[in-house]
C-alpha positions in Angstrom: 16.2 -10.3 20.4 13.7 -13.0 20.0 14.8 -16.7 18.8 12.2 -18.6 16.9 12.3 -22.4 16.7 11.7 -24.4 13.8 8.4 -26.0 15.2 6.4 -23.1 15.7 5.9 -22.7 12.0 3.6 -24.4 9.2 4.1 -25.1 5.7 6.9 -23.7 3.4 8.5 -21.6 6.4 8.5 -24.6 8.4 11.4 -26.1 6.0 12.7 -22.5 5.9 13.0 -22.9 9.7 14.7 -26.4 9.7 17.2 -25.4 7.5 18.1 -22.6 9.3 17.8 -24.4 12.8 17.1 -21.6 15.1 16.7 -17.8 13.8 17.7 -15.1 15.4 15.0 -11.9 14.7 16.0 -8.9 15.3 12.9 -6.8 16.8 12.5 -4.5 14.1 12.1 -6.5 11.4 11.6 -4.9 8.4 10.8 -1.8 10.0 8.9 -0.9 13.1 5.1 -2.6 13.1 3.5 0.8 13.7 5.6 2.8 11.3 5.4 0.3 8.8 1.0 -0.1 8.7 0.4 3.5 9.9 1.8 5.2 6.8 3.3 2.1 5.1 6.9 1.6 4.7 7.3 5.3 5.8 11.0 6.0 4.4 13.0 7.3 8.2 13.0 10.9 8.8 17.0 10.1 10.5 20.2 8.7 8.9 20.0 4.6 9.2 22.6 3.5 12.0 25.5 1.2 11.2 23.8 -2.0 13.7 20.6 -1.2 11.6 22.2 -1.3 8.2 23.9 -4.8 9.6 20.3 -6.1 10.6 19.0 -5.6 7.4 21.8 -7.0 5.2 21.4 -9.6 7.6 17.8 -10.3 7.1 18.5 -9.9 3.0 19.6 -13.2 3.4 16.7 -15.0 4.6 14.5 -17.0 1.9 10.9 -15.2 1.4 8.8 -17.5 3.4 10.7 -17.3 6.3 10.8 -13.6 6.2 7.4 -13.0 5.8 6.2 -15.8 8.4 9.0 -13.6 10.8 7.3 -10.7 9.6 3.8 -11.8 10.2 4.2 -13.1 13.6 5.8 -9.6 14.2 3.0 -7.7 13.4 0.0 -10.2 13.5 0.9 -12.1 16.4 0.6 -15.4 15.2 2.6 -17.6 12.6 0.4 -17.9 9.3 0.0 -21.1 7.6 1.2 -20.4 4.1 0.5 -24.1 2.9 -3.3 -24.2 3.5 -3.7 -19.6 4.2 -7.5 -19.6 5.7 -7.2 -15.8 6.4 -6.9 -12.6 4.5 -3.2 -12.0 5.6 -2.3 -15.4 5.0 -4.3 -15.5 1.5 -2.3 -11.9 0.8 1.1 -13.3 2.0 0.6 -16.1 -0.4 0.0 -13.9 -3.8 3.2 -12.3 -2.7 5.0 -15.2 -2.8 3.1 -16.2 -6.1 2.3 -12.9 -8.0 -0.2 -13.0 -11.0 1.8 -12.3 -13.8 -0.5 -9.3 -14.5 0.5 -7.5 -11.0 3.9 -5.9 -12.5 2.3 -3.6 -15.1 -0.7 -2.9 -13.0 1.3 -2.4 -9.4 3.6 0.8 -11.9 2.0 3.6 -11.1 3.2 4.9 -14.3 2.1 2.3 -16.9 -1.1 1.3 -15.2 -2.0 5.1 -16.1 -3.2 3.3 -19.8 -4.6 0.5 -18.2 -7.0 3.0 -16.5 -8.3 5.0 -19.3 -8.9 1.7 -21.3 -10.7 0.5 -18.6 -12.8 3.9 -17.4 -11.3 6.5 -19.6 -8.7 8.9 -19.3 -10.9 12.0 -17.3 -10.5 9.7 -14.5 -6.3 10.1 -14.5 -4.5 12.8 -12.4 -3.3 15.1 -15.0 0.0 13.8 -15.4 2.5 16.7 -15.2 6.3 15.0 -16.0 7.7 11.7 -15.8 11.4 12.4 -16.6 14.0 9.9 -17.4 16.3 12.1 -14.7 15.3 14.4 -12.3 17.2 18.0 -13.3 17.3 21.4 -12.4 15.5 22.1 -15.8 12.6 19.7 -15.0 12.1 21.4 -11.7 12.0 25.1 -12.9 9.1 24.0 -15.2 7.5 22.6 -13.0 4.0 24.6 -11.5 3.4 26.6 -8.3 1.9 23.2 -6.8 2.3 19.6 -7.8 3.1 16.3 -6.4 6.3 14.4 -6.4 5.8 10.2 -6.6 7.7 7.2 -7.1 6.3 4.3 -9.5 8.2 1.7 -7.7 6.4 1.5 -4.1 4.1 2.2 -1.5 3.8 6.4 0.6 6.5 7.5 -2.0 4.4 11.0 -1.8 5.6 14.6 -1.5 2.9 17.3 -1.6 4.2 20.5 -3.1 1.7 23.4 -2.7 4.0 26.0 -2.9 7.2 25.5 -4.9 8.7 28.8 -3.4 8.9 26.5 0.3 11.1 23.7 -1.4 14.0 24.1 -3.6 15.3 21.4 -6.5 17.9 20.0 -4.1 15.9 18.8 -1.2 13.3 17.5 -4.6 16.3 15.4 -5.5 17.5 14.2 -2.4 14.1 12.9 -1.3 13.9 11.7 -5.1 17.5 9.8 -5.1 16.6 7.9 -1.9 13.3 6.7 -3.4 15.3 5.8 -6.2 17.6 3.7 -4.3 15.1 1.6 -2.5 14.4 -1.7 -3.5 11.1 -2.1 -2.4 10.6 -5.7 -2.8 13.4 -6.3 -0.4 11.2 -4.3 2.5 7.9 -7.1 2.1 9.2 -9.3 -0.1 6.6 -8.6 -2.5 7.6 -10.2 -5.5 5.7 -8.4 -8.2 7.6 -5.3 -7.2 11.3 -7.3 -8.2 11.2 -6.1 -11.9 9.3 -2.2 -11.8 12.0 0.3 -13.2 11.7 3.0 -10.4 11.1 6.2 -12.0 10.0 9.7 -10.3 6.7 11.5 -11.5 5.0 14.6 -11.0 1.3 15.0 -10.7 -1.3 17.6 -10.9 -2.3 18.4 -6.8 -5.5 17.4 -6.4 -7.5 20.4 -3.6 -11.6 20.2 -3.2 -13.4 23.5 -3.4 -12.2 24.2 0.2 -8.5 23.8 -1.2 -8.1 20.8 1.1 -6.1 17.7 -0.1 -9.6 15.0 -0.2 -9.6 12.0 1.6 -8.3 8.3 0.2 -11.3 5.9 -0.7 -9.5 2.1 -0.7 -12.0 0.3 -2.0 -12.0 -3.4 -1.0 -13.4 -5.4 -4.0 -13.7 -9.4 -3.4 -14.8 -10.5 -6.9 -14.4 -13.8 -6.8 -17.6 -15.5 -6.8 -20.8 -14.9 -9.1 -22.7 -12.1 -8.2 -21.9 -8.8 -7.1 -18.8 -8.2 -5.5 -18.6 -7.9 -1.5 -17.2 -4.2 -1.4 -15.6 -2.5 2.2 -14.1 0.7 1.7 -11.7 2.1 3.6 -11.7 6.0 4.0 -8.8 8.0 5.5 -9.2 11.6 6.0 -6.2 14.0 6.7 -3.8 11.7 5.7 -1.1 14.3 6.0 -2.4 16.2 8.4 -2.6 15.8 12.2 -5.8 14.1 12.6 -5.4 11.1 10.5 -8.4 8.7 10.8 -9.4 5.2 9.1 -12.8 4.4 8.9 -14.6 1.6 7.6 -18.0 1.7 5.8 -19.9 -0.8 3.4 -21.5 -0.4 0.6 -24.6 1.6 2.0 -22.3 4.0 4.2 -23.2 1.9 7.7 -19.8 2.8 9.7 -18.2 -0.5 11.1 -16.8 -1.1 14.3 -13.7 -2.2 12.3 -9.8 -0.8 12.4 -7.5 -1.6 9.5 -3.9 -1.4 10.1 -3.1 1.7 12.7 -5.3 3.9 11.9 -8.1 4.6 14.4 -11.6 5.1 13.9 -13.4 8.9 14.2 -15.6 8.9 16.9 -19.1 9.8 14.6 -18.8 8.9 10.6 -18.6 11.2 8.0 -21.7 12.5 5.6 -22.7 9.7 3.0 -20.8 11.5 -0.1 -22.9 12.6 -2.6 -21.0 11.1 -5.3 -20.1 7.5 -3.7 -22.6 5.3 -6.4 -19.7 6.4 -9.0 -17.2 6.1 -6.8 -18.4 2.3 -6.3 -19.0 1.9 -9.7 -15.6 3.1 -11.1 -13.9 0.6 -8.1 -16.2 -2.2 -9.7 -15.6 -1.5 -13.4 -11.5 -1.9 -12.0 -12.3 -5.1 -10.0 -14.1 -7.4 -12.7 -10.7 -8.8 -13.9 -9.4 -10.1 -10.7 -11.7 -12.2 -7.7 -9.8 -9.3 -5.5 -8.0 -6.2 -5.8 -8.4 -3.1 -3.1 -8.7 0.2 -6.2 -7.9 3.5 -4.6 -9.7 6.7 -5.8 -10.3 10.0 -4.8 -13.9 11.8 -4.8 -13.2 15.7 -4.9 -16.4 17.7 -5.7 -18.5 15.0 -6.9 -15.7 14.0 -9.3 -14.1 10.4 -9.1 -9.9 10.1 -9.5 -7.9 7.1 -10.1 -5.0 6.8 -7.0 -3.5 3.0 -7.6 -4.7 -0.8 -7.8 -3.2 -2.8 -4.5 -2.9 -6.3 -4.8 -1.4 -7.1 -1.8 -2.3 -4.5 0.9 -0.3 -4.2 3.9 2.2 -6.8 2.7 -0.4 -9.8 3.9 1.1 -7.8 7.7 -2.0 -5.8 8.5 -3.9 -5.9 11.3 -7.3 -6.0 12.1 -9.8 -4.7 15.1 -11.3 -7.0 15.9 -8.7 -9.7 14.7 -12.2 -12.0 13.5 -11.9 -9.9 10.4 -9.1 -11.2 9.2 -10.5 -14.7 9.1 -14.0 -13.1 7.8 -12.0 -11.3 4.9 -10.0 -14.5 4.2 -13.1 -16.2 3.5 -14.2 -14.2 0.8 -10.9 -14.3 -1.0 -10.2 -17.6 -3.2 
């Protein structure tokens, strides 16, 4: 148990704090800091305990910029100043606690499917398979040999299906009914999440010519200022495979000495793709409405896909190596 006094923290949490006098964290709040940045908010592989179910009821009760300042000492390491934020985590924390009204519609997987195809057209969607008011039996059966099974509501709500004979419709719908049941704002406090309907889609699987899932391109847009935008994309490879890797390149494919989150670096980077002007020019074409959004797409076979638009990545909690990014980043977000 850690106990946090009311002077160690800046701005609104610092009234948060004096209210509550002292605060008693317990140390896995929300979830564990690996778990939660490595594959984030991870749902747990083992039935919740009773003392963990207590901890987090208890922690419901906490207002949102004490929580998060909690949060981000936890996994930062340092309290952020959420009255004047200077870095990107602070900056992030900050458009959680004040969304852009625009972030609901956009942050749906589901309904920013039109957004997309006004924006870049539709060829650039994942073939949308089913998005059923309730999950049944029926919906199952028609669904094809492979697919994949997400939620609209949240972040790693992603089951890979390449062989429906391996699964049946009841483990489907138990990993669907606990998505369901997760409010996902309450994990990060991310307040454009509070008013998304959750609802459970299916999704052609995407498989390159080698019949491998392709890798995720986050691509890091700061559009803020006149000019270009400052682009850093974020590439992880064999994402649900055993040798998971993040690596960090800019626009010109130079591979930085830079770790987001828990994901480590490969030891030698990966060929320039051949199709990574488009893919830079699709995640610009998705950026010019906001001075920053990080637009995730996948690059199979020379082909560009649409994955999500992120507004506040890592739950303003995500940690940077070497730590100086975080304040480099922060300056080139408004």
């Amino acid at each position: 148990m850690t106990t946090i006094k009311s002077a160690q923290f800046d701005g609104d949490a610092a009234a948060s704090v004096a209210r509550h006098k002292a605060v008693v964290l317990p140390e896995d709040i929300p979830v564990d800091g690996p778990q939660l940045l490595a594959d984030p908010y991870r749902l747990p592989e083992h039935p919740v305990s009773t003392i963990r179910r207590l901890k987090e009821a208890a922690k419901s009760f906490l207002p949102d910029s004490l929580f998060l300042s909690l949060l981000h000492h936890k996994c930062i390491g340092r309290y952020p100043n959420l009255r004047r934020p200077a870095t990107f985590n602070e900056k992030i924390l900050q458009r959680s606690l004040r969304p852009d009204a625009r972030y609901i519609g956009l942050t749906d997987k589901l309904l920013v499917r039109k957004y997309i195809a006004s924006k870049i057209g539709a060829k650039h969607l994942i073939p949308l398979i089913a998005a059923p008011d309730v999950f049944t039996r029926e919906v199952f059966d028609a669904l094809p040999s492979a697919f994949v099974m997400k939620a609209n509501h949240g972040s790693s709500f992603v089951e890979v299906v390449r062989n429906k004979s391996d699964t049946s419709f009841e483990a489907l719908q138990r990993r669907a009914e606990q998505w369901l049941a997760i409010d996902f704002y309450s994990i990060a406090r991310e307040r454009h999440y509070r008013t998304i309907e959750p609802r459970i889609f299916f999704e052609h699987l995407l498989l390159d010519a080698h019949g491998q899932i392709p890798a995720d391109f986050k691509v890091h847009c700061f559009s803020g200022r006149q000019g270009p935008p400052i682009i850093y994309i974020l590439v992880i490879s064999d994402r649900f495979g055993n040798a998971t890797h993040g690596d960090v390149y800019d626009i010109n494919w130079n591979h930085l000495d830079v770790e987001i989150g828990f994901y480590k670096r490969s030891a030698a980077p990966a060929p320039r793709p051949a199709n990574l002007e488009a893919v830079l020019d699709t995640a610009i074409a998705l950026s010019q409405d906001f001075d920053y959004v990080r637009v995730d797409l996948y690059a199979p076979d020379n082909l560009v896909y649409f994955g999500e638009l992120t507004f506040t990545p890592g739950a303003g909690v995500l940690p940077f190596t070497p730590d100086k990014i975080d304040y480099e980043w922060g300056k080139l977000l408004a």
